[in-house]
Every structure is written in structure tokens, then in C-alpha cells.
DSSP file (Angstrom, degrees, kcal/mol; ACC not computed):
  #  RESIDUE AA STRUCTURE BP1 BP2  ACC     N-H-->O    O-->H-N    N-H-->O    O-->H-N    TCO  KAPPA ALPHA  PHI   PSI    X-CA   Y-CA   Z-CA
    1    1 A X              0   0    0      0, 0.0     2,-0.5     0, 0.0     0, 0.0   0.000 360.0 360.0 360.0 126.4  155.5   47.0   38.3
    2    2 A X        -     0   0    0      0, 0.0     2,-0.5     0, 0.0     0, 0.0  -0.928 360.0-176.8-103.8 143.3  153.5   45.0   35.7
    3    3 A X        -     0   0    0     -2,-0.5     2,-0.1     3,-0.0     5,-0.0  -0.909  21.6-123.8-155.1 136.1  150.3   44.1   36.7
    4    4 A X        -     0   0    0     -2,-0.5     4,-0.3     1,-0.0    -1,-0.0  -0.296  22.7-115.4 -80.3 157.8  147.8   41.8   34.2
    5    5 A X  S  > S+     0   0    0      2,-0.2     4,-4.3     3,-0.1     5,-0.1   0.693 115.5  68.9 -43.7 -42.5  144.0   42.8   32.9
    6    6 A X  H  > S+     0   0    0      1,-0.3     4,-2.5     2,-0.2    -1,-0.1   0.890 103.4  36.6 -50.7 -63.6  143.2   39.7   35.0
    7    7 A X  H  > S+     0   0    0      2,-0.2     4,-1.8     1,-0.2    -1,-0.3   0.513 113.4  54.9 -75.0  -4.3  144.0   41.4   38.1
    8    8 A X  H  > S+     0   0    0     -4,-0.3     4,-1.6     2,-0.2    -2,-0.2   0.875 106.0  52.4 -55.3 -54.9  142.8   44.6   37.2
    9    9 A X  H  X S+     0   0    0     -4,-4.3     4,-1.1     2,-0.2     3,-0.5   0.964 110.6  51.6 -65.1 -48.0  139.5   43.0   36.4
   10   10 A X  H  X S+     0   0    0     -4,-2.5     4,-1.5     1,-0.2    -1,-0.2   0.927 105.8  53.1 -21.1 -77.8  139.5   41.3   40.1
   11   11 A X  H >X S+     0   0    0     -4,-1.8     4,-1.4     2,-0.2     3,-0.8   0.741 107.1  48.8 -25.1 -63.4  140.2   44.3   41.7
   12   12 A X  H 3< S+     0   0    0     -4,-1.6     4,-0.4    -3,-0.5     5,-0.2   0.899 108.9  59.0 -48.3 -87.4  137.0   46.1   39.9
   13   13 A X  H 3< S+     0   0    0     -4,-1.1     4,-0.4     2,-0.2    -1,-0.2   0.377 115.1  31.9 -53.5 -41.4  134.8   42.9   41.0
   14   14 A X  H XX S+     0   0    0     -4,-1.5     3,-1.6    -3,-0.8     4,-0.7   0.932 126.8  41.7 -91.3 -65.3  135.4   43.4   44.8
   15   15 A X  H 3X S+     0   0    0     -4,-1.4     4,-1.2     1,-0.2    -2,-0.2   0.314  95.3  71.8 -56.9  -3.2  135.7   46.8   44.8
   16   16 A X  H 3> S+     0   0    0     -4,-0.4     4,-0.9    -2,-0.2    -1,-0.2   0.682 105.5  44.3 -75.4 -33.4  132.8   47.9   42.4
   17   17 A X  H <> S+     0   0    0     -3,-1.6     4,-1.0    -4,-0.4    -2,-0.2   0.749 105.9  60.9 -89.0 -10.7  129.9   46.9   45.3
   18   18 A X  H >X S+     0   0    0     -4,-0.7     3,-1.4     2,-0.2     4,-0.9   0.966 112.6  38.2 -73.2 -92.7  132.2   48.6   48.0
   19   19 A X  H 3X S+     0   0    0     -4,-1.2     4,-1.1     1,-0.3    -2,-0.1   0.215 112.8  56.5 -28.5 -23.0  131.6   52.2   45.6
   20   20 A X  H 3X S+     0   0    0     -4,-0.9     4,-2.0     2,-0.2     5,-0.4   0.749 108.7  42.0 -73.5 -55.9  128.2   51.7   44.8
   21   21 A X  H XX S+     0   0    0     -3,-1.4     4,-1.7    -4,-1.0     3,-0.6   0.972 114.5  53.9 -59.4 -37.9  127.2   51.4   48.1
   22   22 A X  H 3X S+     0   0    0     -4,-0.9     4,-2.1     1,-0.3     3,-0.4   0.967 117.8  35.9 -62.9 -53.6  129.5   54.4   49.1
   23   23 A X  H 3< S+     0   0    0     -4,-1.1    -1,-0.3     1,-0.3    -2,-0.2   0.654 104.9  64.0 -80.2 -10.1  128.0   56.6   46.6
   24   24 A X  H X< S+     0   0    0     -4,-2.0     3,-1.3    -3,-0.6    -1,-0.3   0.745 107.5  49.6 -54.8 -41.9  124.5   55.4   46.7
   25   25 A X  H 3< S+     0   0    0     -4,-1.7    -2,-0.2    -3,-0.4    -3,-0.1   0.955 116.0  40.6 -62.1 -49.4  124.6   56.8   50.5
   26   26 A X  T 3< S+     0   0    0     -4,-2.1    -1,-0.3    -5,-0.1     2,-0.1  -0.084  87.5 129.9-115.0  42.6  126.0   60.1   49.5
   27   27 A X    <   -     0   0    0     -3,-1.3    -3,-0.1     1,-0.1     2,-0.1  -0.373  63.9-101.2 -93.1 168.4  123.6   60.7   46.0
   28   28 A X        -     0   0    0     -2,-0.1     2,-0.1     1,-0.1    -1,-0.1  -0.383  48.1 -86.8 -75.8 168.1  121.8   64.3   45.6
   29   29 A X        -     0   0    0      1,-0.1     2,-0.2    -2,-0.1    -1,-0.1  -0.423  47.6-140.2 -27.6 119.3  118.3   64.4   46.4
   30   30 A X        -     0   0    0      1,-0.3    -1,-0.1    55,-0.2     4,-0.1  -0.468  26.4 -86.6-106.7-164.0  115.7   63.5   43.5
   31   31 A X        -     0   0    0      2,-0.3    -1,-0.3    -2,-0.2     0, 0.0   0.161  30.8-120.3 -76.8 163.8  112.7   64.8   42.6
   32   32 A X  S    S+     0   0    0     56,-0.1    58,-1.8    -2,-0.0    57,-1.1   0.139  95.6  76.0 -99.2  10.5  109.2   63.7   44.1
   33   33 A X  E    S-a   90   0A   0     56,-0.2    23,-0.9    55,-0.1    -2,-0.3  -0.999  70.0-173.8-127.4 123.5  107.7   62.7   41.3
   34   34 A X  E     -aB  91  55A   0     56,-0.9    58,-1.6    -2,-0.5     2,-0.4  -0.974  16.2-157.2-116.8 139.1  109.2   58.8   40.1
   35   35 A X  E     -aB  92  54A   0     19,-1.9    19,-1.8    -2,-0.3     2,-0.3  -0.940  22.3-158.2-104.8 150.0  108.5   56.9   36.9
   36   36 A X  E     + B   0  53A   0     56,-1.2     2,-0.2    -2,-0.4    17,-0.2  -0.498  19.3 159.0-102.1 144.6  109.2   53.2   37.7
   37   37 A X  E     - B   0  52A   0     15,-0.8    15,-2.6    -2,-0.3     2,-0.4  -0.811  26.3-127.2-154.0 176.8  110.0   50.6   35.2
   38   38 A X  E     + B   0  51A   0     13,-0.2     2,-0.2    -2,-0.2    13,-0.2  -0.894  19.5 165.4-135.3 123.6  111.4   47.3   34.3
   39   39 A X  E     - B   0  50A   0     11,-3.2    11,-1.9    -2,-0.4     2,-0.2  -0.773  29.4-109.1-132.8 173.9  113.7   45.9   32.1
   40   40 A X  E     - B   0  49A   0      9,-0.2     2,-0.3    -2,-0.2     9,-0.2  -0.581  16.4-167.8-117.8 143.5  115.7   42.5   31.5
   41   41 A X  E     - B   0  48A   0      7,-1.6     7,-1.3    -2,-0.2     2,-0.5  -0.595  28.1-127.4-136.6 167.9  119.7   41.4   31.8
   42   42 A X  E     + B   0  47A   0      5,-0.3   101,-0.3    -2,-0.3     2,-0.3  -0.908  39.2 170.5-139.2 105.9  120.7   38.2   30.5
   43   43 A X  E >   - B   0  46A   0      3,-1.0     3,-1.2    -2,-0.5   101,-0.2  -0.819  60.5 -14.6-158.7 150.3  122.6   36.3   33.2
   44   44 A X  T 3  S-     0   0    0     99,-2.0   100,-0.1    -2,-0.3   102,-0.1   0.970 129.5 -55.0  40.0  62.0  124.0   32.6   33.6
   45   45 A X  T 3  S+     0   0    0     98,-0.5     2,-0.3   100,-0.1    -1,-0.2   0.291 119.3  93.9  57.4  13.4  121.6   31.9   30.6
   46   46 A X  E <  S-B   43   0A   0     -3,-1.2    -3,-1.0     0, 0.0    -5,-0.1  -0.985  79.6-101.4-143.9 148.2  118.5   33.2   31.9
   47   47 A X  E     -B   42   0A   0     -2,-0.3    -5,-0.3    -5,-0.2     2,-0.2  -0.094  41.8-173.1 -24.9 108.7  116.5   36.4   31.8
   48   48 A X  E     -B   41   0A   0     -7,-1.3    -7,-1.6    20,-0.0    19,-0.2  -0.673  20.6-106.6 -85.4 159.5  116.8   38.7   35.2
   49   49 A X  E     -BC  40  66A   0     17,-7.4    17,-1.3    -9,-0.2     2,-0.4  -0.677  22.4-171.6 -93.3 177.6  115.2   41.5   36.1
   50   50 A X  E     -BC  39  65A   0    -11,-1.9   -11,-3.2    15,-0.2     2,-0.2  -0.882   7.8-170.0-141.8 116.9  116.1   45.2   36.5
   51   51 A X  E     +BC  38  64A   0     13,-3.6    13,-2.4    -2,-0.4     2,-0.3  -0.719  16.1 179.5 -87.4 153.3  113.8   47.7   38.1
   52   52 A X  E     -BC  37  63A   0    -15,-2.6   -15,-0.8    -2,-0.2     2,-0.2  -0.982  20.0-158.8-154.3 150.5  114.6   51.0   37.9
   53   53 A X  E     -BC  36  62A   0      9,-1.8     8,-4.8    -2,-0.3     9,-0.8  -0.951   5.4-178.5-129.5 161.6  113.6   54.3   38.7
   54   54 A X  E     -BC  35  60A   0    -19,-1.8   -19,-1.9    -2,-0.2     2,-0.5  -0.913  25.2-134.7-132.9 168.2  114.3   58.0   37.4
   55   55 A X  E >   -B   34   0A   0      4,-0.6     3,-5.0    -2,-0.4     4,-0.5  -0.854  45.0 -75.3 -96.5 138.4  112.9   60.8   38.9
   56   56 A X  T 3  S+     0   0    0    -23,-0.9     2,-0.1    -2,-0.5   -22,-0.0   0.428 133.1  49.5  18.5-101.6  111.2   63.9   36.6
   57   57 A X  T 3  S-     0   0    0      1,-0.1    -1,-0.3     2,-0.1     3,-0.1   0.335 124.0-106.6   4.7 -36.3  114.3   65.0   35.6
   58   58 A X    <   +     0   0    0     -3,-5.0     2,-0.8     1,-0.2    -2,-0.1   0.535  67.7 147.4  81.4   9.9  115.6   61.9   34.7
   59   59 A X        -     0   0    0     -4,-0.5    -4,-0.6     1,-0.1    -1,-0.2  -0.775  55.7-107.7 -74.3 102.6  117.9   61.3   37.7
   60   60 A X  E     -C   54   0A   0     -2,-0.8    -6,-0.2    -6,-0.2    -1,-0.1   0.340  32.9-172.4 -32.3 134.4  118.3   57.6   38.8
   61   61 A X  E     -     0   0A   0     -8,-4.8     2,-0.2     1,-0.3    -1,-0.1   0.749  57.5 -52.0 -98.5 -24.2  116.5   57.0   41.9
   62   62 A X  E     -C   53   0A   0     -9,-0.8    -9,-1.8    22,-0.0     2,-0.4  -0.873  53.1-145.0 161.0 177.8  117.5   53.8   42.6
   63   63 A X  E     -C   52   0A   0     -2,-0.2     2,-0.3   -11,-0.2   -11,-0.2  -0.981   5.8-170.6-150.2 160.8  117.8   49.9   40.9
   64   64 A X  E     -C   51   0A   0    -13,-2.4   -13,-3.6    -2,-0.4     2,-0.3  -0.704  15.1-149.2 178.5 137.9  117.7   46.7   41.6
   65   65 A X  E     +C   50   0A   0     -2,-0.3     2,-0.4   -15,-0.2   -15,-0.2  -0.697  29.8 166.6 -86.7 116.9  118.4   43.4   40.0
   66   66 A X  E     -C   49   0A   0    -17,-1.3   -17,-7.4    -2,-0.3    -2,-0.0  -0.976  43.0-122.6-155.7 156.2  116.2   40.6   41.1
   67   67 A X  S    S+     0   0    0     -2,-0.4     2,-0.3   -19,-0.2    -1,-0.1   0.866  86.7  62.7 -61.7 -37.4  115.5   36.9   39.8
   68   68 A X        -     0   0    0    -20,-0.1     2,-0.5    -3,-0.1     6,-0.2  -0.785  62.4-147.1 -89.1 136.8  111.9   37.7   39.5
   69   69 A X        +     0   0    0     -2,-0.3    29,-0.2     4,-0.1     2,-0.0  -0.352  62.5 103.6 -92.3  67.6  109.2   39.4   38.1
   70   70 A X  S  > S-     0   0    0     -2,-0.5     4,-0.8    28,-0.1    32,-0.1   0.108  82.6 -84.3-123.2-149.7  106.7   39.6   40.8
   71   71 A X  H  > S+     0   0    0      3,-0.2     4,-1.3     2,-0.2    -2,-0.0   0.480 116.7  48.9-118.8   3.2  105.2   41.6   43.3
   72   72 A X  H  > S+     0   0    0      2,-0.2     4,-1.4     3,-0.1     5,-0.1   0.622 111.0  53.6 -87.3 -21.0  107.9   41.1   46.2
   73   73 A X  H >> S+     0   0    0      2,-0.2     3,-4.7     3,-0.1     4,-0.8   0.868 109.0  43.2 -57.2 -95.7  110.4   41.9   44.0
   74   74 A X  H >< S+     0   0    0     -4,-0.8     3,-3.9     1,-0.3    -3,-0.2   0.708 118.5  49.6 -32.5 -71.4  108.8   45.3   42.9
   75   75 A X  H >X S+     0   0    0     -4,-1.3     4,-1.0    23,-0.4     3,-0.6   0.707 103.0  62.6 -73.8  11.7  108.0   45.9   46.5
   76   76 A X  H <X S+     0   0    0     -3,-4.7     4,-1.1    -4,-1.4    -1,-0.3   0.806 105.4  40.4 -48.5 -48.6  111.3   45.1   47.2
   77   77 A X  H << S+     0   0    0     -3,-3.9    -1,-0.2    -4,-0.8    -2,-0.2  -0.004 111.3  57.7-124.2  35.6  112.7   47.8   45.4
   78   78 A X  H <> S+     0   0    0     -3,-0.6     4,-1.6    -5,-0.2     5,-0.6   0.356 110.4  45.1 -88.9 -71.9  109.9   50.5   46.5
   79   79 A X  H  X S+     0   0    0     -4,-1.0     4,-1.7     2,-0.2     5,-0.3   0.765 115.7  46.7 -39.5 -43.2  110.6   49.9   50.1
   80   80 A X  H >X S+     0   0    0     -4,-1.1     3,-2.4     2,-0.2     4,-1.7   0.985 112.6  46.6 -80.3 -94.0  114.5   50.1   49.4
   81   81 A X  H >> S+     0   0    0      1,-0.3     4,-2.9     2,-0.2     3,-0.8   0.774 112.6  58.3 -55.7 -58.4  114.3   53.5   47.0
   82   82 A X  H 3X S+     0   0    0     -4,-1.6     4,-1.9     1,-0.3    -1,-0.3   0.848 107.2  46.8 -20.2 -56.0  111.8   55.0   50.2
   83   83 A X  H << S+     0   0    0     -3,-2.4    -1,-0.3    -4,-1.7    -2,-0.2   0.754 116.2  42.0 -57.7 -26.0  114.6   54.4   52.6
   84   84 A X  H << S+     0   0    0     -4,-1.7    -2,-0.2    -3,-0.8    -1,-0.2   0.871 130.9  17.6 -98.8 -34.1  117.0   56.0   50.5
   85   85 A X  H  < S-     0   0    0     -4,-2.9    -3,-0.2    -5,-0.4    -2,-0.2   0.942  93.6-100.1-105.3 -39.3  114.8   58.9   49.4
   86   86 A X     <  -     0   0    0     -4,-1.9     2,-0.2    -5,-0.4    -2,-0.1  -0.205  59.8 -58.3 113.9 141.8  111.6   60.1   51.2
   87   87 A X        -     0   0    0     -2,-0.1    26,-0.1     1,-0.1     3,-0.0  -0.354  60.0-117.7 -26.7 110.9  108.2   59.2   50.2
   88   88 A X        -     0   0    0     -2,-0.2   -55,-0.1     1,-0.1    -1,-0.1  -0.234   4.6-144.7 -74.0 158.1  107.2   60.2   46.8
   89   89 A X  S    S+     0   0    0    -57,-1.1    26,-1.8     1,-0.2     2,-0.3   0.984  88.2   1.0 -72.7 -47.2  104.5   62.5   45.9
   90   90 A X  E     -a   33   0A   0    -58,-1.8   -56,-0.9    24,-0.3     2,-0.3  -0.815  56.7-158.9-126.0 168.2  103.7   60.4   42.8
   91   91 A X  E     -a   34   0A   0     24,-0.3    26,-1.4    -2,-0.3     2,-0.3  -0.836  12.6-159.6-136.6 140.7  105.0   57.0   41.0
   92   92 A X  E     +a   35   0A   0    -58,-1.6   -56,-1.2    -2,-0.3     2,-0.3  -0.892  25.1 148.9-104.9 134.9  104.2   56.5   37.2
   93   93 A X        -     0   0    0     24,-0.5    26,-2.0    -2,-0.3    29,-0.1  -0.932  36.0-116.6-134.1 171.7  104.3   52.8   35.7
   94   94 A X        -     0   0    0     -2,-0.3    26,-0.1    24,-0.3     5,-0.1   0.221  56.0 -54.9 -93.3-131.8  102.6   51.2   33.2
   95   95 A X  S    S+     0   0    0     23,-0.1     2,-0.2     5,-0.0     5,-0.1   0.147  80.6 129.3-117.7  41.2  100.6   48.8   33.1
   96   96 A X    >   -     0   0    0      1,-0.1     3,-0.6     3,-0.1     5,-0.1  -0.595  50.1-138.6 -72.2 135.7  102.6   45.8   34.9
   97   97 A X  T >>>S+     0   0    0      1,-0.2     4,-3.0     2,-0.2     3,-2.5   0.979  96.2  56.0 -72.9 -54.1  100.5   43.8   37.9
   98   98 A X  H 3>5S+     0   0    0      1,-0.3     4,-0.5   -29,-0.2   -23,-0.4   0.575 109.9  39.5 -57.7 -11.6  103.2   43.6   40.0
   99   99 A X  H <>5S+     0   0    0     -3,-0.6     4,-1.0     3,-0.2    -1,-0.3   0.302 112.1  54.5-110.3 -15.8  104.0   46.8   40.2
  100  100 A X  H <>5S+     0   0    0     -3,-2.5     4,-3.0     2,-0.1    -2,-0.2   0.832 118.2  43.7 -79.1 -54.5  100.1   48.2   40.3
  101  101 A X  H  <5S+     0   0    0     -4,-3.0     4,-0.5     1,-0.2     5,-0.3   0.900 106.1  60.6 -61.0 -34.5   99.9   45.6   43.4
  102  102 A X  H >X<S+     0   0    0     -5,-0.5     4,-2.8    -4,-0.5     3,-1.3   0.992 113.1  43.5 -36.5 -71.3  103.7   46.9   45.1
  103  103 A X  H 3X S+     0   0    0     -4,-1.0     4,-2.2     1,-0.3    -1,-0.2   0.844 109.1  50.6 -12.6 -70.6  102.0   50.2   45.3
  104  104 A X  H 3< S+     0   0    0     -4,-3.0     4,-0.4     1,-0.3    -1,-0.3   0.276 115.0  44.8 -69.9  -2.1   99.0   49.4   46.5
  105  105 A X  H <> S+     0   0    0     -3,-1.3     4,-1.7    -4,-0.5    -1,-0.3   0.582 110.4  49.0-170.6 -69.6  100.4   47.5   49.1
  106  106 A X  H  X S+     0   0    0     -4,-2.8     4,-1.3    -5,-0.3     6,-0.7   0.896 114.0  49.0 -85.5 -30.8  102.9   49.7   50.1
  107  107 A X  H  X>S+     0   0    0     -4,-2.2     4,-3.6    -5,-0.4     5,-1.6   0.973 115.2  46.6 -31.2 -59.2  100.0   52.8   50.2
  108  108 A X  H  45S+     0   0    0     -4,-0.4    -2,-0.2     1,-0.3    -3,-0.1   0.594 117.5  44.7 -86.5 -21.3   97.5   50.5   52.3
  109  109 A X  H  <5S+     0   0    0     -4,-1.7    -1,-0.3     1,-0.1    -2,-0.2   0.680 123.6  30.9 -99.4 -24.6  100.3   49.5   54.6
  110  110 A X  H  <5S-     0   0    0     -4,-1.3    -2,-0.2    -5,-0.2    -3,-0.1   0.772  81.9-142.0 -48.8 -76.9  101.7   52.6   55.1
  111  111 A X  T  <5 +     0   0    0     -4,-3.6    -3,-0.2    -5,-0.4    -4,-0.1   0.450  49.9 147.2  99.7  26.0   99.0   54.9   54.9
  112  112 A X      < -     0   0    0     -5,-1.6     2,-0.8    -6,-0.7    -1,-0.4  -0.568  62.0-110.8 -87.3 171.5  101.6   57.6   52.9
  113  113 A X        +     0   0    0     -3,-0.1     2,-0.3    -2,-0.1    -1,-0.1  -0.893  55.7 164.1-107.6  80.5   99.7   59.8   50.2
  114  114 A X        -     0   0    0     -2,-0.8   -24,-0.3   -11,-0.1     2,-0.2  -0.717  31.1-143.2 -84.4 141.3  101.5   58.0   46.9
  115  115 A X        -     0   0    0    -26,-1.8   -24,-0.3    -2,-0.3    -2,-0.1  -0.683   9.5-152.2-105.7  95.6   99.6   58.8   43.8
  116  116 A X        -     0   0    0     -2,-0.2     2,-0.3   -26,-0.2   -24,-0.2  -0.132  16.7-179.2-126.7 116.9   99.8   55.8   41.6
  117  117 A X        -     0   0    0    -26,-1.4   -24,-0.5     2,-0.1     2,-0.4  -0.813   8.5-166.9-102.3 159.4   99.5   56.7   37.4
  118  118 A X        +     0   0    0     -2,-0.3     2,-0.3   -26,-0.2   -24,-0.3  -0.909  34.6 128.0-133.8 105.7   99.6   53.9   35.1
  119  119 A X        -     0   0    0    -26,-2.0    -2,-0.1    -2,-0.4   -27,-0.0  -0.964  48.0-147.7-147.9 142.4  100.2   55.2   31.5
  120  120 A X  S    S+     0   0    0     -2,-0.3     3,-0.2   -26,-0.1     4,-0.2   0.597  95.2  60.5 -51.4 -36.7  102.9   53.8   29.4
  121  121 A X  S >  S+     0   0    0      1,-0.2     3,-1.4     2,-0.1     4,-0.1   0.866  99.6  56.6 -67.9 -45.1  103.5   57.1   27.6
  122  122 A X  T 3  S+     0   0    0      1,-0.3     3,-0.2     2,-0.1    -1,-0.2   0.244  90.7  69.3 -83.8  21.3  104.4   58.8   30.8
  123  123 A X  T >>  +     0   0    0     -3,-0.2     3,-2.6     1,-0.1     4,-0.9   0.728  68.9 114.8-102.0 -23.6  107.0   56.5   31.5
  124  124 A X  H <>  +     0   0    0     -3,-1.4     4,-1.1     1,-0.4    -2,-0.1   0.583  68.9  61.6   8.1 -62.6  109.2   58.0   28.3
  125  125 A X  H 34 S+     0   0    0     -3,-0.2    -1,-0.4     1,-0.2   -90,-0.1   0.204 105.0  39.1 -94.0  35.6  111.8   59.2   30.4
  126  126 A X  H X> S+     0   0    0     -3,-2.6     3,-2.6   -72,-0.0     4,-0.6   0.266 107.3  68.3-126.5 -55.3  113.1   55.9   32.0
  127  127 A X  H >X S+     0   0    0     -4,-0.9     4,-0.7     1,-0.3     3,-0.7   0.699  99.5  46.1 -30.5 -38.4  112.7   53.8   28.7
  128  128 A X  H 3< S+     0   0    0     -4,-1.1    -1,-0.3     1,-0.2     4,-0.2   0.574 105.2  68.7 -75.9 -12.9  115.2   55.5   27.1
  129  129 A X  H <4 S+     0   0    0     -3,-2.6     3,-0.4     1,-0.2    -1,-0.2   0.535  89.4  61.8-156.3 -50.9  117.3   55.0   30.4
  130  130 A X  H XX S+     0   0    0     -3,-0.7     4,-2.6    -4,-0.6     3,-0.6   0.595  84.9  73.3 -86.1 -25.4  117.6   51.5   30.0
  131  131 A X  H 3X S+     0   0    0     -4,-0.7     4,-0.7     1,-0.2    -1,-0.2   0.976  89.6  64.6 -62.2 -31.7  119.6   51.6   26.5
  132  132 A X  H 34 S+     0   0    0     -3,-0.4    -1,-0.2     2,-0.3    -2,-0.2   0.701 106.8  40.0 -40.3 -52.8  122.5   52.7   28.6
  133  133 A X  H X4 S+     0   0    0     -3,-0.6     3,-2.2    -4,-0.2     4,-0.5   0.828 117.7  58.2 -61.5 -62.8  122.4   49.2   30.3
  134  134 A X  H 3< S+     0   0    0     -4,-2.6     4,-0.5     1,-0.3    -2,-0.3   0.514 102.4  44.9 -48.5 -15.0  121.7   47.8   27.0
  135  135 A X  T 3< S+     0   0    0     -4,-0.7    -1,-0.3    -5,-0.3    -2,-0.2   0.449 110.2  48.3-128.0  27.6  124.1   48.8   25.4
  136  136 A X  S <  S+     0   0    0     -3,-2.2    -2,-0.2    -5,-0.1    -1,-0.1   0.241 120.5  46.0-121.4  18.2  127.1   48.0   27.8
  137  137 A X  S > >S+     0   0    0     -4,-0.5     3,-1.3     2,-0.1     5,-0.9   0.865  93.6  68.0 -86.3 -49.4  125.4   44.5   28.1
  138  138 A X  G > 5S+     0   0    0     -4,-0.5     3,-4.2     1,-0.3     4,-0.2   0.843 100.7  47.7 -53.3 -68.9  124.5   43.3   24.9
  139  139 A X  G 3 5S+     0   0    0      1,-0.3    -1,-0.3    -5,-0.2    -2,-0.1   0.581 104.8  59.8 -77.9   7.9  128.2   42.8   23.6
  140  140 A X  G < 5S-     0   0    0     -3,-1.3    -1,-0.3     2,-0.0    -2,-0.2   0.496 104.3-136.9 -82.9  -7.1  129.1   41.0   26.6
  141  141 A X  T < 5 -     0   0    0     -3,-4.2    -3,-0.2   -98,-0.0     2,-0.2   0.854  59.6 -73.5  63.2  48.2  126.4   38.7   25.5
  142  142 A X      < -     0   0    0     -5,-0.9     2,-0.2    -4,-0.2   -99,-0.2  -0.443  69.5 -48.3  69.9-138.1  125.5   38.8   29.5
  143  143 A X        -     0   0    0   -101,-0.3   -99,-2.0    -2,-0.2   -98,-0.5  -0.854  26.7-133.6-119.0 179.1  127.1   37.4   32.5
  144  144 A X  S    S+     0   0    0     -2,-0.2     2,-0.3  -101,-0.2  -101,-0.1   0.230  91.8  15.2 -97.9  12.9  128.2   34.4   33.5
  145  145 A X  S    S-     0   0    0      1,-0.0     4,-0.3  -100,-0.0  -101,-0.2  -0.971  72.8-115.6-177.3 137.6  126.4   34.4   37.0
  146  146 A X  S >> S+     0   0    0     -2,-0.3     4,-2.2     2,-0.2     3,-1.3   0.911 123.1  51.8 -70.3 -27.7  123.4   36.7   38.8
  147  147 A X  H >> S+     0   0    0      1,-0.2     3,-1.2     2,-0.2     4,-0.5   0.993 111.4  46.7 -73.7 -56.4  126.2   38.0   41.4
  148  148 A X  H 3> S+     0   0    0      1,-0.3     4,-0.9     2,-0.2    -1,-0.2   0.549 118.2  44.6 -56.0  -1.9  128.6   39.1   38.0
  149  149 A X  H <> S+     0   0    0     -3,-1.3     4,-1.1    -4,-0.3    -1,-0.3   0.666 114.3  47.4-113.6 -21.4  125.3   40.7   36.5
  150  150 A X  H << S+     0   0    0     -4,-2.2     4,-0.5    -3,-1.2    -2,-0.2   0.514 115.2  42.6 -77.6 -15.3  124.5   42.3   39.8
  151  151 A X  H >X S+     0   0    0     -4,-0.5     3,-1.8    -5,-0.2     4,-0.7   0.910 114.4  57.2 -93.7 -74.7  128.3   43.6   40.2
  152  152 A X  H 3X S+     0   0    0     -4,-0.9     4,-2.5     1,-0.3     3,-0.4   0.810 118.0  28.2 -14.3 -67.9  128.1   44.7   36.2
  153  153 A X  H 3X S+     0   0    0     -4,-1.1     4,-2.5     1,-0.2    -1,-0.3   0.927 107.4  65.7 -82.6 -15.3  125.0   47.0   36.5
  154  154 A X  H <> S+     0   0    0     -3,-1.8     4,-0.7    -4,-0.5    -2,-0.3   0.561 108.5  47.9 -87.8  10.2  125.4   48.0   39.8
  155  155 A X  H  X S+     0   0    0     -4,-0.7     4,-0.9    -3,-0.4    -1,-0.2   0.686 112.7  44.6 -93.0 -23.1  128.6   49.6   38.0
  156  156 A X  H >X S+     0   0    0     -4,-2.5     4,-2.4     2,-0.2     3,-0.6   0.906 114.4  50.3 -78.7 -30.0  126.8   51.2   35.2
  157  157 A X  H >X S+     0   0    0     -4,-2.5     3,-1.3    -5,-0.3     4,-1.0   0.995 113.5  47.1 -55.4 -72.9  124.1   52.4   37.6
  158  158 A X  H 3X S+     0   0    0     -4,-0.7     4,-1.7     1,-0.3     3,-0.3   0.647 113.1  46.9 -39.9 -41.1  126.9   53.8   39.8
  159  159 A X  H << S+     0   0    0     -4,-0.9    -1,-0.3    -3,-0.6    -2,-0.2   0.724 107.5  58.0-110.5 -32.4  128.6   55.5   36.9
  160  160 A X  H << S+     0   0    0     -4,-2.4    -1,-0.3    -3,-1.3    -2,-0.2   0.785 107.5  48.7 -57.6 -40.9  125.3   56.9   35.6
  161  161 A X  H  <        0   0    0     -4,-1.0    -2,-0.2    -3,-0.3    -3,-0.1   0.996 360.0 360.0 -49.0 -66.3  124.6   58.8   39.1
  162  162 A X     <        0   0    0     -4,-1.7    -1,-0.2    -5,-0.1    -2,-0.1   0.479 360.0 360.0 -87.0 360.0  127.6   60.4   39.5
């Protein structure tokens, strides 16, 4: 049986958010201490974002790809990494407003015992985190679409847990 690239590549495209989810469900346990951060995708010709977080360690905590850079976005993808993990003892970010106000927000509304750092320095270990993304983006010169840029990381993400 010969089978094309074409349809290979199909295959991947529905089945890459099907595996992501699966293995998001059944990831180890991080750490209680998260640094936070955000960095930027290129798709259908305009900047996206991508939050991400890694725990101490440096074990992804979760991601998420979003059109904006605001403050429902970031709490968007606090509430979502909460569900999946447990409250953290701490979050590190620098020194982005949407992501000081996400917090604060999600603290005041809560009432859980977060302890919010802001340093740039201590963020170290997710910057480096994001070349990994960077560098299986870059020569694709992006996507053509937010859903193909959303499929596309949420396969490097995936490939990076496991």
C-alpha cells in the first residue's frame, strides 16, 4: 500500500488534538512553584500569543495559544493550568500587566494563598523553553491559520511532556 505525505500530513492534523488532549489528562504531577511567561507564533500573518508555564524543574505545566495579549487571556490560561494541576504555592512572571492583573484576580476571587513574584530573572527557566517552539516554527515561516498554529504547538507542547 502506498500512501502520499499529503495524507500522512492529514492524518497528524486530526489526530494531533485528539493526543494532546489524551496525554495532557494523564501528565505527572508538577511542582508547586510555576514561572509563567509569554511568547509569540506567527500565524495567518499576524502575531499570536503563547503562554506558557514550567514548573521549578522545568516541567511544562500547561500552554495556551490565544489571539490576544490581555488579561482574559492570561486568566484564561491560569484557570485552565488550576484545573489541570492544583493551586500553586507560588507563580513567578515578570513584569507584564496582564498577567500581574490575572493573578490578582484570580487570588481576590478565589481567596487561594498564590504568591505572586514579578522578577524577570527568575523567570530563566521558561525563556529558554520557548526556543524549542522557536525553533520548529521559524522555518515554517508560521502557519497558515490560528487553528494550524494551534494544532502545530499543541504538538510540540505534547512532544515536550512526554
Amino acid at each position: 500500500m502506498i500512501v502520499d505525505h499529503a495524507t500522512v500530513h492529514r492524518w497528524a492534523l486530526k489526530m494531533l488534538p485528539v493526543l494532546a488532549a489524551v496525554f495532557r489528562r494523564r501528565k505527572l504531577p508538577v511542582g508547586v512553584i510555576w514561572r509563567v511567561d509569554e511568547t509569540y507564533v506567527l500565524a495567518g500573518g499576524q502575531w499570536k500569543y503563547l503562554y506558557r508555564g514550567v514548573d521549578k524543574l522545568g516541567q511544562t505545566v500547561d500552554f495556551l495559544l490565544t489571539a490576544h495579549r490581555d488579561v482574559a487571556a492570561a486568566r484564561r490560561f491560569f484557570e485552565r493550568a488550576i484545573d489541570l494541576h492544583d493551586v500553586p504555592e507560588s507563580i513567578t512572571i515578570d513584569k507584564s500587566g496582564a498577567n500581574t492583573a490575572a493573578v490578582r484576580g484570580l487570588i481576590a476571587d478565589s481567596g487561594a494563598a498564590i504568591k505572586l513574584r514579578q522578577s524577570k530573572y527568575l523567570n530563566n527557566v521558561v525563556e529558554p523553553d520557548h526556543r524549542a517552539i522557536k525553533r520548529r516554527t521559524r522555518p515554517m515561516m508560521g502557519s497558515k491559520s490560528f487553528g494550524s498554529a494551534a494544532r502545530r504547538v499543541a504538538d510540540i507542547e505534547t512532544k515536550h511532556i512526554v
